[in-house]
LUMBA-294944 format. One line per field, with one value per residue (C-alpha): residue number from 1; residue in one letter; x, y, z. Coordinates in nm, 3 decimals, padded with zeros to 5 digits. Example, Ala and Ser with C-alpha at 12.3 -4.5 7.8 and 13.67 -1.06 7.14 Angstrom:
! residues 2
kekol = (1/2)
kolvo = (A/S)
px = (01.230/01.367)
py = (-00.450/-00.106)
pz = (00.780/00.714)
This chain:
! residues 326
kekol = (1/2/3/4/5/6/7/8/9/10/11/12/13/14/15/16/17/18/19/20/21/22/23/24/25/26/27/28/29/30/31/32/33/34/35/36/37/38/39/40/41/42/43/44/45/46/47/48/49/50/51/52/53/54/55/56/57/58/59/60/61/62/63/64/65/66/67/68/69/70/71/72/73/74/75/76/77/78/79/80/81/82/83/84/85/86/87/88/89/90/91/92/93/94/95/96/97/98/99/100/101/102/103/104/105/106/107/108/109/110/111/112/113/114/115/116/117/118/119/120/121/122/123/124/125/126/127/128/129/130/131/132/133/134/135/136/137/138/139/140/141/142/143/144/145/146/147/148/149/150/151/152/153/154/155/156/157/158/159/160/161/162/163/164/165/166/167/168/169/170/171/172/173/174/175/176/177/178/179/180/181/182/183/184/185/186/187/188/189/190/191/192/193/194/195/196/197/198/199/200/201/202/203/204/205/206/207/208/209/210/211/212/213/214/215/216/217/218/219/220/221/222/223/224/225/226/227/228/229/230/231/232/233/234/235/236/237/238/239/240/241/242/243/244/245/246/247/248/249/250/251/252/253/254/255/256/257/258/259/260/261/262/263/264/265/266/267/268/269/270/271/272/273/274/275/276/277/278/279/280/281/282/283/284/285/286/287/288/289/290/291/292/293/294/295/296/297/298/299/300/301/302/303/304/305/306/307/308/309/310/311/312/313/314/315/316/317/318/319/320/321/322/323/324/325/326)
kolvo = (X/X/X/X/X/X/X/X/X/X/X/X/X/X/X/X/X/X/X/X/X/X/X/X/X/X/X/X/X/X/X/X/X/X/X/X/X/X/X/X/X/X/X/X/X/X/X/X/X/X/X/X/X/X/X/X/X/X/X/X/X/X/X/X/X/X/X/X/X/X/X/X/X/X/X/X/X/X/X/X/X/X/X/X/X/X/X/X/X/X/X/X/X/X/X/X/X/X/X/X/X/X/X/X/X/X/X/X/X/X/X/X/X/X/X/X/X/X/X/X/X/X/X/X/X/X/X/X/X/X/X/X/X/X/X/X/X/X/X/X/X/X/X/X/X/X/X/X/X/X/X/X/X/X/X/X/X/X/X/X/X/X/X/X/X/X/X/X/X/X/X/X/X/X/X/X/X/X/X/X/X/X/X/X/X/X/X/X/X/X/X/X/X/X/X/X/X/X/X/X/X/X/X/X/X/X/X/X/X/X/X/X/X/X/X/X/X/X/X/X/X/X/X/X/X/X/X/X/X/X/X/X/X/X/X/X/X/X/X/X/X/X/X/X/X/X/X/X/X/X/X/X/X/X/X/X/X/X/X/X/X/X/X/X/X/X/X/X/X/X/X/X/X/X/X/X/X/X/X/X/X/X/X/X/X/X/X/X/X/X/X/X/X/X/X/X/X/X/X/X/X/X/X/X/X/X/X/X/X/X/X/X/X/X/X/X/X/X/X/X/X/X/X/X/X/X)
px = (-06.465/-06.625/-06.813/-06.464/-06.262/-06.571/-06.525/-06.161/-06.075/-06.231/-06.089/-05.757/-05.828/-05.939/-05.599/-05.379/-05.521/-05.431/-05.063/-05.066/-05.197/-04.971/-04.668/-04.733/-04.812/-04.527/-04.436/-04.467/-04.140/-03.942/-03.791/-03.503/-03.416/-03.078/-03.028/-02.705/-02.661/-02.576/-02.865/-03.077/-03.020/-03.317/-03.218/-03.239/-03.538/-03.778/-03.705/-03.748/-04.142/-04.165/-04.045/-04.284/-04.566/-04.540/-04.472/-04.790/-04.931/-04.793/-04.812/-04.436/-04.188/-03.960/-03.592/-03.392/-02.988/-02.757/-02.510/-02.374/-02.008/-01.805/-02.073/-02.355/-02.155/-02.131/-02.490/-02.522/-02.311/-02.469/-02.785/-02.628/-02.523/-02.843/-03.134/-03.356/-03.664/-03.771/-03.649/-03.407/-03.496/-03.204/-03.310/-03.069/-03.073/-03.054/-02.664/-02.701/-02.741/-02.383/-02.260/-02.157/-02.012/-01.837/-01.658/-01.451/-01.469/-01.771/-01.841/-02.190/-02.374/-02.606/-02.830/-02.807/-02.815/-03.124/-03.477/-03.639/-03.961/-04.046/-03.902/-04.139/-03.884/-03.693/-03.414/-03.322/-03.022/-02.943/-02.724/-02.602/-02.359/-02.273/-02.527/-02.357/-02.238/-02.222/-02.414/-02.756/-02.866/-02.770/-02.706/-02.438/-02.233/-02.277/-02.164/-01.872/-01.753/-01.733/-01.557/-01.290/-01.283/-01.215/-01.252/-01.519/-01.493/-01.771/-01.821/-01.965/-01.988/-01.750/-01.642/-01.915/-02.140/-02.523/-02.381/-02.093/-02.282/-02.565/-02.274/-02.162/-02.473/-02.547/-02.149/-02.226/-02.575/-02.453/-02.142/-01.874/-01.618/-01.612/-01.343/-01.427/-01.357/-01.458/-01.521/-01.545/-01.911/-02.208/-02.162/-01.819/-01.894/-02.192/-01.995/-01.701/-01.925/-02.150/-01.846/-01.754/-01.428/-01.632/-01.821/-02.072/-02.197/-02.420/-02.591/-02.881/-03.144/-03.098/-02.776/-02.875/-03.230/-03.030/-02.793/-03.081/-03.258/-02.999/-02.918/-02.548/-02.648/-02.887/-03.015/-03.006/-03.184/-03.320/-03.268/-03.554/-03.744/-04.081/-04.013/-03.938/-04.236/-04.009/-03.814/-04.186/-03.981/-03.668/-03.647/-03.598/-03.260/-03.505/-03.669/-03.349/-03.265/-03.107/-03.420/-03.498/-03.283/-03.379/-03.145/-03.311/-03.203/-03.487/-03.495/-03.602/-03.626/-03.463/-03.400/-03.211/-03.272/-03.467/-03.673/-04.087/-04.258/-04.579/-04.323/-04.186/-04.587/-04.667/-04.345/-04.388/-04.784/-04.707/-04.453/-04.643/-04.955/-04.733/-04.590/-04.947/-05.026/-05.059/-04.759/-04.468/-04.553/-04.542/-04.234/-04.041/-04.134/-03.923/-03.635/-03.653/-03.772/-04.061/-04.282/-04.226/-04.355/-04.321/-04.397/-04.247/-04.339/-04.307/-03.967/-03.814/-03.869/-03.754/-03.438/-03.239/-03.287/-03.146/-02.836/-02.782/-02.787/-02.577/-02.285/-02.302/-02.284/-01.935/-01.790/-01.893/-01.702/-01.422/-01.370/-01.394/-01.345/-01.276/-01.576/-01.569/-01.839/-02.038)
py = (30.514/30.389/30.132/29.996/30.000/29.804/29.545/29.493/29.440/29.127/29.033/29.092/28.963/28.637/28.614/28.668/28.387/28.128/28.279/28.313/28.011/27.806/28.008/27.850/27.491/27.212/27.033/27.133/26.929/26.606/26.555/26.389/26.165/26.149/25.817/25.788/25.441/25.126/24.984/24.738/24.855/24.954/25.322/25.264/25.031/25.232/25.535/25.403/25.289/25.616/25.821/25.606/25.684/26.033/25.996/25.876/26.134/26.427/26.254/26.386/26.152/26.123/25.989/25.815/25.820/25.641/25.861/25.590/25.653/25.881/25.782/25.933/26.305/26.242/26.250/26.512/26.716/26.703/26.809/27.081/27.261/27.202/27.509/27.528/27.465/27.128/26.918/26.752/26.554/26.347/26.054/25.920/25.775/25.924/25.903/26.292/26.355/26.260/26.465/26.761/26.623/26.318/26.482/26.780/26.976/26.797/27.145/27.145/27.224/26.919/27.171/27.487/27.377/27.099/27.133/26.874/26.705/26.356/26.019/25.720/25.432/25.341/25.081/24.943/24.789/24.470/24.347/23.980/23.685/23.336/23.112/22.871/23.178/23.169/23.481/23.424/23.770/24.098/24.095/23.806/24.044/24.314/24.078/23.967/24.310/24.414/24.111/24.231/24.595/24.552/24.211/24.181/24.237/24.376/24.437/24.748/24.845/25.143/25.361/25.687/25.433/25.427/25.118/25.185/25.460/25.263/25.032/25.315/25.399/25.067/25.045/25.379/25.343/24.952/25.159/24.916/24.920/24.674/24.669/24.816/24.632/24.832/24.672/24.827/24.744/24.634/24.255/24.168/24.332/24.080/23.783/23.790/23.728/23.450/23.285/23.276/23.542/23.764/23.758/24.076/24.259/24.538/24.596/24.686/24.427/24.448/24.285/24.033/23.872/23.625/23.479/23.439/23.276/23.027/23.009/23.141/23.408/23.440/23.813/23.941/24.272/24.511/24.883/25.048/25.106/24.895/24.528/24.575/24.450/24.220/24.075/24.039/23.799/24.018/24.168/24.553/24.690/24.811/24.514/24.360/24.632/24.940/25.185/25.450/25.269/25.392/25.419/25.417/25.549/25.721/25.648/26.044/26.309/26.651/26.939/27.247/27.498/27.784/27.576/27.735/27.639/27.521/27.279/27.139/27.056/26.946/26.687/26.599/26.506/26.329/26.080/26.041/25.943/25.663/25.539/25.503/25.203/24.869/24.758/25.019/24.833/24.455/24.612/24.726/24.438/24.240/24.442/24.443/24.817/24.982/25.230/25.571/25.883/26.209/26.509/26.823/27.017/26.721/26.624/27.013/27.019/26.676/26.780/26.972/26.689/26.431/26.659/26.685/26.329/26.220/26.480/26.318/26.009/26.111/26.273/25.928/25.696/26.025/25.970/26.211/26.071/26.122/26.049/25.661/25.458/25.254)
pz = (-05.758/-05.421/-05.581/-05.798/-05.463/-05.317/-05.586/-05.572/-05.233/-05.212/-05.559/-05.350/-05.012/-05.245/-05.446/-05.114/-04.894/-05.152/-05.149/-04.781/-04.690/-04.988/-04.821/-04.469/-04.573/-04.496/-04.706/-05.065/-05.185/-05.130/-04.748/-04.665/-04.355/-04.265/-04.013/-03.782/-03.760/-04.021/-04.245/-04.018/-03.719/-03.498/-03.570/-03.907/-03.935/-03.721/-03.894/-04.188/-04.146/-03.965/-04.295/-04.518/-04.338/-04.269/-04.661/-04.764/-04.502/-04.668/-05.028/-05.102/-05.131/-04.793/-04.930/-04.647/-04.620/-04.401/-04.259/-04.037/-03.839/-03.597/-03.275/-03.428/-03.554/-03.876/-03.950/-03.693/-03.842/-04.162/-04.088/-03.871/-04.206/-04.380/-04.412/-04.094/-04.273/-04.190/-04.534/-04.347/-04.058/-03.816/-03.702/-03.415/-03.033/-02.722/-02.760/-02.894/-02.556/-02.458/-02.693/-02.534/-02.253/-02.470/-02.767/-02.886/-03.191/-03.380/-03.558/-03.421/-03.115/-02.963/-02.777/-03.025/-03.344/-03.296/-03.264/-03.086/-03.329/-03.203/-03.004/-03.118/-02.978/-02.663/-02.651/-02.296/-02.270/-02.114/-01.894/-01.945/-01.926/-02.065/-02.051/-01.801/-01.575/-01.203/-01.204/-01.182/-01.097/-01.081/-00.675/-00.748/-01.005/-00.745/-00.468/-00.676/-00.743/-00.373/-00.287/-00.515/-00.669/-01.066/-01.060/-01.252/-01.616/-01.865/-02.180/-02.418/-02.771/-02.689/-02.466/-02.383/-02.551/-02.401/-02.311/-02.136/-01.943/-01.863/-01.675/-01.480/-01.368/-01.282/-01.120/-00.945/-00.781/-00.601/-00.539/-00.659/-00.932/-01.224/-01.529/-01.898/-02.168/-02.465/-02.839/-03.137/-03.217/-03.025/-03.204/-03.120/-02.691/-02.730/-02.915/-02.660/-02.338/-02.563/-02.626/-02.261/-02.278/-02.099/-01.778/-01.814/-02.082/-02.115/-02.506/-02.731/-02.690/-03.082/-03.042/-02.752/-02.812/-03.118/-02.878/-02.598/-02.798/-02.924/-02.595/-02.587/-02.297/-01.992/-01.970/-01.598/-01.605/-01.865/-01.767/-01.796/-01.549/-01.676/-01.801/-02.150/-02.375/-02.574/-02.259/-01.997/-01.816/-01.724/-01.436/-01.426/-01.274/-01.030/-00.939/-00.909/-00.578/-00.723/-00.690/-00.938/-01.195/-01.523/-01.812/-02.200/-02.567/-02.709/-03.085/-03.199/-03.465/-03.480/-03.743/-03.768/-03.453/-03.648/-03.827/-03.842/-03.553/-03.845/-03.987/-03.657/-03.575/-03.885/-03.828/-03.512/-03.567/-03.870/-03.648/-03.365/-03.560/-03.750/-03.417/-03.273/-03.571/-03.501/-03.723/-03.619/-03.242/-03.392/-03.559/-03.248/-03.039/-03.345/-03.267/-02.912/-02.892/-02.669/-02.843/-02.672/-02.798/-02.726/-02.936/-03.001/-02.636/-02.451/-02.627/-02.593/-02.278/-02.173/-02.331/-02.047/-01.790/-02.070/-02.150/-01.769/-01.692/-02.001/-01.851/-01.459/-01.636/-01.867/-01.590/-01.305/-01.616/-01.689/-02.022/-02.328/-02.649/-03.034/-03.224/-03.357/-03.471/-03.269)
């Protein structure tokens, strides 16, 4: 008897590793990225080349879907129903962090429900007018606003928008008070100060590098607070005398709040390695984009300070809002 118990532990030992170790591994079926913004957008077009790679990382296939609509809650919501087990990854922007503070009743909470994985993109946002403007920099928009309060009119894709807030941060920090003029996307808020109908605007660089460079606008300042690698020769908001101005929208990954801490690494390495090629830079400097990557630690625990500043910045503009697209 001692010698068969001698045999068949390791027999056992042997057939439970396998099982074990097949139990833990992530992931052993197809994964499916849910985007929050339109087809070709630089949501949509990072993630994208993000989800192929980790893809061919994983060798499971990594099926993308547009969930586009509502400001970003409608895919949110979605993947706040889903199983926390890592099969369904949101890819959105930095707007998720306005969330709470922004909207009502979206049947899903921003901070609860998510678990941070990855940010491999940043998006400044620009701040422009017409090409044959009298506002050559950002100190003559400020100067023309305190010379009279409301005055000066700008444009946004929306109203809560990173747009919009990066405007009242901007408005807030030179202390002076300019007039919102929302749009319903980030094209026509661009369009109407290209055309001359408006005198400011502030939008995705996504939006503004075409009409730069057919020469419709003249970009004053980009908002983060390092030139932006597509724009070298654009002043920061910074540089241009409001200090400490930084305002960006992370491009990033989350899943369900629950989801095994092996699966959020195995994620979250999988991104940042594919945002670290040669090609998903080349890529974002098309589209006017700044790699930026942060993994899973670095992300969670940036969080707090992002949910934070999105709520002084709701409550500085004091608007709420019912989700819309943007």
């Amino acid at each position: 008897m001692i010698r068969l118990r001698h045999f068949l532990w390791p027999v056992a030992v042997a057939i439970a590793l396998p099982l074990t170790s097949h139990a833990d591994a992530f992931p052993t079926q197809p994964v499916h990225a849910i985007v929050s913004n339109a087809p070709g957008t630089g949501t949509d077009i990072t993630g994208r080349f993000i989800a192929n790679q980790i893809g061919r990382q994983w060798g499971v296939p990594v099926v993308v879907e547009n969930k586009a609509g509502a400001g970003g809650t409608l895919a949110t919501q979605y993947v706040s129903k889903t199983a926390p087990d890592g099969y369904n990854i949101l890819f959105t922007t930095g707007a998720h962090f306005s969330f709470p503070a922004l909207y009502e009743n979206t049947g899903f909470d921003a901070k609860a429900d998510f678990t941070p994985v990855a940010a491999f993109a940043q998006a400044p946002i620009v701040m422009f007018v017409p090409a044959d403007s009298p506002f050559r920099t950002v100190q003559d928009v400020i100067d023309a606003a305190r010379r009279s309060p409301n005055g000066v009119t700008y444009t946004s894709p929306g109203t809560g928008t990173s747009s919009h807030l990066a405007a009242v941060m901007m408005s807030s920090q030179a202390d002076v008070q300019m007039l919102h003029i929302p749009y319903k996307s980030a094209s026509q808020a661009a369009l109407e100060v290209a055309s001359g109908q408006g005198q400011v605007g502030f939008n995705g660089t996504g939006v503004a590098l075409p009409l730069l460079r057919a020469g419709k606008i003249r970009i004053l300042a980009v908002t983060s607070l390092r030139r932006s690698a597509s724009l070298p020769e654009v002043p920061t908001m910074d540089e241009a005398g409001l200090k400490g101005y930084d305002f960006v929208t992370p491009i990033l990954a989350l899943v369900r709040s629950g989801t095994p801490e092996a699966a959020v690494d195995a994620i979250g390495a999988a991104m940042t390695a594919a945002a670290k090629m040669p090609e998903f830079r080349e890529l974002c400097l098309a589209q006017g984009l700044d790699v930026a990557i942060q993994g899973p630690a670095r992300l969670k625990a940036s969080a707090p300070a992002e949910f934070d500043k999105a709520q002084r910045l709701v409550d500085l503009a004091g608007v709420k809002a019912a989700p819309s697209s943007r």
